[in-house]
C-alpha positions in Angstrom: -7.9 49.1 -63.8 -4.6 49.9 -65.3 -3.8 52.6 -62.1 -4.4 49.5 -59.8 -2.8 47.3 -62.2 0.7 48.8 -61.7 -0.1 49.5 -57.7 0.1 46.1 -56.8 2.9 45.1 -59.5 5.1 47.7 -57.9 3.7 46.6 -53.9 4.7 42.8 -55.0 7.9 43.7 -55.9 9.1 45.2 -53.0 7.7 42.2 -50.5 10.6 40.9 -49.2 11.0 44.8 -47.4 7.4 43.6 -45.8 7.3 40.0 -45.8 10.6 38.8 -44.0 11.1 35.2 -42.2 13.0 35.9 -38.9 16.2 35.2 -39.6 18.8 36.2 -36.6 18.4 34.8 -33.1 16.9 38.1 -31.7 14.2 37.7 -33.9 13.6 34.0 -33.8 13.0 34.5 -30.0 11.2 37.8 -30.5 8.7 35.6 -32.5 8.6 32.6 -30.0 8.0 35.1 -27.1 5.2 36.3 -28.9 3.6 33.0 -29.3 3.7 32.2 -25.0 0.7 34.7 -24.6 -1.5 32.6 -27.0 -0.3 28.6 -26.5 1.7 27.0 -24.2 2.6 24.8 -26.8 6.8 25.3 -26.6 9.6 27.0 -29.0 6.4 28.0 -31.5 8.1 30.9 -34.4 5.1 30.7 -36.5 2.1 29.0 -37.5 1.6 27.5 -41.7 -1.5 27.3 -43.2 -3.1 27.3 -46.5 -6.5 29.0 -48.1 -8.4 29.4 -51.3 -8.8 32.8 -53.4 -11.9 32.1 -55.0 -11.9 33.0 -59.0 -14.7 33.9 -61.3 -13.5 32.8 -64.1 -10.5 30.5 -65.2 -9.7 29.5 -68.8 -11.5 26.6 -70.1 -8.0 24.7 -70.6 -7.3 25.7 -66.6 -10.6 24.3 -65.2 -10.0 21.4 -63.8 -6.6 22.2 -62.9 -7.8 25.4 -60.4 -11.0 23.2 -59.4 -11.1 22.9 -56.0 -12.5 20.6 -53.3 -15.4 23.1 -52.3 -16.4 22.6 -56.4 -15.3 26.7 -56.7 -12.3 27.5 -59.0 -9.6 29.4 -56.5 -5.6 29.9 -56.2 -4.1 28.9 -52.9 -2.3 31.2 -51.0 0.6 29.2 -48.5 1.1 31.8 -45.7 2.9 31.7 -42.5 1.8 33.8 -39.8 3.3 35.2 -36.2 1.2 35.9 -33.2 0.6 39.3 -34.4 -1.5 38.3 -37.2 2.0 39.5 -39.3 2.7 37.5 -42.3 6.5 36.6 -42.7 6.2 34.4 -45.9 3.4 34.2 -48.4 3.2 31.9 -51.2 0.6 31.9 -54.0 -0.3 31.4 -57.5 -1.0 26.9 -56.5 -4.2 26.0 -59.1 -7.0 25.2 -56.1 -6.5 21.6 -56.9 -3.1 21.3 -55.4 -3.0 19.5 -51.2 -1.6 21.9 -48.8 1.2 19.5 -48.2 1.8 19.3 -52.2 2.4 23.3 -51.8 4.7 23.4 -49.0 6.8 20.5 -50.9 6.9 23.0 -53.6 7.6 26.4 -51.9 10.0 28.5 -51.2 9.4 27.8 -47.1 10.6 24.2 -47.7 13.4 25.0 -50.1 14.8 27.9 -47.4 14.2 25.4 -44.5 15.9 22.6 -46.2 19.1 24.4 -47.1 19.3 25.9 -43.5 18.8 29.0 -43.8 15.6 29.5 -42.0 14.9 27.5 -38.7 18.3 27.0 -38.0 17.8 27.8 -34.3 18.3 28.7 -31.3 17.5 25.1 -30.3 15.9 24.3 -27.0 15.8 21.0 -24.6 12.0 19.3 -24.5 12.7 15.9 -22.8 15.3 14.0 -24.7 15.5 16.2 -27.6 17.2 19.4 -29.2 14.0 21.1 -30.5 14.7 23.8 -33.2 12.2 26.4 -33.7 9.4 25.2 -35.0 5.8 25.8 -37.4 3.0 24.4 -36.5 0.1 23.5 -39.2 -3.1 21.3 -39.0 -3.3 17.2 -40.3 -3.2 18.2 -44.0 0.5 18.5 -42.9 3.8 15.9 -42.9 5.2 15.6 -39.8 8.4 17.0 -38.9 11.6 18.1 -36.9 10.8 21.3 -37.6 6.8 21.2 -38.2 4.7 19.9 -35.8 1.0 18.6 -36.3 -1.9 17.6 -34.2 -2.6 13.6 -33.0 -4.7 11.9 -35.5 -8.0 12.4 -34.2 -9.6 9.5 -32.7 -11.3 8.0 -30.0 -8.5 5.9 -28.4 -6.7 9.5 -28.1 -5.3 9.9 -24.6 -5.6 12.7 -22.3 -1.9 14.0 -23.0 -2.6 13.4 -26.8 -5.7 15.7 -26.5 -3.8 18.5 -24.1 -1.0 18.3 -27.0 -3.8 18.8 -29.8 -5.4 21.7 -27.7 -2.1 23.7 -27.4 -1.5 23.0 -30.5 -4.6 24.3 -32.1 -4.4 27.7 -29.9 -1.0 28.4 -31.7 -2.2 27.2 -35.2 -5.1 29.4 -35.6 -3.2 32.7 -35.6 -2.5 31.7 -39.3 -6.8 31.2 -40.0 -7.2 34.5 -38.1 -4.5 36.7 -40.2 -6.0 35.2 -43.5 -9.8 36.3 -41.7 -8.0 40.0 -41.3 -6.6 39.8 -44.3 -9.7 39.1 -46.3 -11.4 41.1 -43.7 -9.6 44.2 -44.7 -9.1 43.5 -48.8 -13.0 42.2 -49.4 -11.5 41.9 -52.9 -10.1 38.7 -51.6 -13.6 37.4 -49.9 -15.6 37.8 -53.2 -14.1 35.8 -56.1 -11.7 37.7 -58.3 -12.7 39.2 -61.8 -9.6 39.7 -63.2 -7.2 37.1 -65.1 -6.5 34.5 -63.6 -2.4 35.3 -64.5 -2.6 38.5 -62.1 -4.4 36.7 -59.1 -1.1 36.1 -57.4 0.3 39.7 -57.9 -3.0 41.0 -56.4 -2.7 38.7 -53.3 0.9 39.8 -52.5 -0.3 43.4 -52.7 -2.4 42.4 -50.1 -0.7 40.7 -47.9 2.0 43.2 -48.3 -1.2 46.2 -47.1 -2.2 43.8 -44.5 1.7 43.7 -42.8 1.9 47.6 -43.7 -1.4 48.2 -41.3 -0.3 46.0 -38.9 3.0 47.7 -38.4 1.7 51.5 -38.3 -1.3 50.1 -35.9 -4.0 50.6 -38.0 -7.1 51.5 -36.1 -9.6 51.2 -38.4 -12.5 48.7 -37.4 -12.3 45.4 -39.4 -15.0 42.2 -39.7 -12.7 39.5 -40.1 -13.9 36.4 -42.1 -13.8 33.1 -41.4 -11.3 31.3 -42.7 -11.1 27.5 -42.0 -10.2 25.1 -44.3 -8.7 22.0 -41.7 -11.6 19.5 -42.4 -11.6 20.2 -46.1 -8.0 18.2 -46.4 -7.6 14.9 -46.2 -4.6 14.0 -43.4 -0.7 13.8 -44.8 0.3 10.7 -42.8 3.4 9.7 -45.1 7.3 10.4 -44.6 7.1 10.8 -40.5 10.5 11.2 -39.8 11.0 9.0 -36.6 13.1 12.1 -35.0 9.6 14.0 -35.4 7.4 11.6 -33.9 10.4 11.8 -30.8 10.2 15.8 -30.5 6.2 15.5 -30.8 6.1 12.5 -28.1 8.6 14.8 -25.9 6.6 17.6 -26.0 3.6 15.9 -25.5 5.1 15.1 -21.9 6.0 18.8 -21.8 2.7 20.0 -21.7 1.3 16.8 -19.4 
């Protein structure tokens, strides 16, 4: 074990030269392009989503903290995905317990985002508003400028409101798929982990890290993706809409009518 051991330690330290966020405008729009042959949903760079890595054993000090809502113990892994199935940020090591939206508060995503260093355009017209590049994620989400998430589902939803939730859902589950590939390809990450629970998130990078490596050289070998779908599992995050968010999502709502 100690030969794999150091393999992933030395693959998760050189992820940032395999897991990179677009950052200039050529590849901002390289990513958005990308996203038109899968949604029509507008100005899409990637799509955020969270799952479990299930654990076979925690410490008995650590059990109800990594004790998730499926009664498994797991570690979350926050990725976000492009059309390609290519992860270009991965976040992990969350105890199971932790809310998706809890994560992304906590991540480096949200930190980069805030300080304007990722998303920072180009920006694009939808209605009556400047519309940055933008994520899209499920209800467990908040709302945002820069991080759309469906209409609360119900039956007074209107036709546009359910066209918007359609488009939206055709972009947001590239993110379920990579993580199906993903666990598809590394069956290590299907089964629950029997290793410390302190190396889990060293073992997932390496992953991911394989999984953007196969995808780049075109990797032909045949692969039974799993399914990977966690949306009704989370309660909605319905707090701290910013009233500019609700704006964008109404504008592109009318987009799409």
């Amino acid at each position: 074990m100690l030969i794999t051991h150091d393999f992933c330690e030395a693959l998760a330290k050189r992820a940032t030269e395999f897991i990179k966020f677009p950052e200039t405008e050529q590849e901002v729009l390289q990513s958005i392009g990308l996203f038109t042959n899968k949604s029509p949903f507008p100005h899409v760079v990637g799509a955020v989503d969270g799952s479990d890595i299930a654990l076979k054993t925690v410490p008995v000090n650590k059990q109800i903290e990594y004790f998730n809502r499926k009664q498994d113990y797991s570690i979350v892994i926050q990725g976000v995905a492009d059309a390609s199935f290519r992860f270009f940020d991965v976040s992990t090591g969350y105890p199971g317990s932790i809310h998706d939206a809890r994560i992304l508060r906590l991540s480096k995503l949200q930190r980069e985002i805030d300080q304007g260093t990722w998303l920072n355009g180009p920006s694009k017209i939808i209605g009556s508003s400047e519309v940055g590049p933008l994520l899209v994620g499920d209800s467990a989400y908040p709302l945002s400028v820069w991080l759309m998430k469906p209409f609360k589902q119900t039956p007074t939803l209107t036709e546009s409101q359910l066209r918007f939730n359609r488009a939206l859902s055709q972009a947001r589950v590239v993110t379920e798929q990579a993580f199906g590939i993903l666990k598809g390809r590394w069956r290590c990450l299907y089964k629950p982990l029997e290793e410390k629970t302190s190396r889990v998130p060293t073992t997932i990078m390496a992953c991911c890290v394989l999984h953007n490596i196969c995808i780049d050289v075109g990797d032909p070998s045949a692969i039974d993706p799993v399914e990977d779908d966690d949306e009704m599992d989370q309660s909605s995050c319905n707090g701290d809409e910013q009233s500019d968010a609700r704006g964008i999502r109404e504008d592109i709502m009318n987009y799409l009518s």
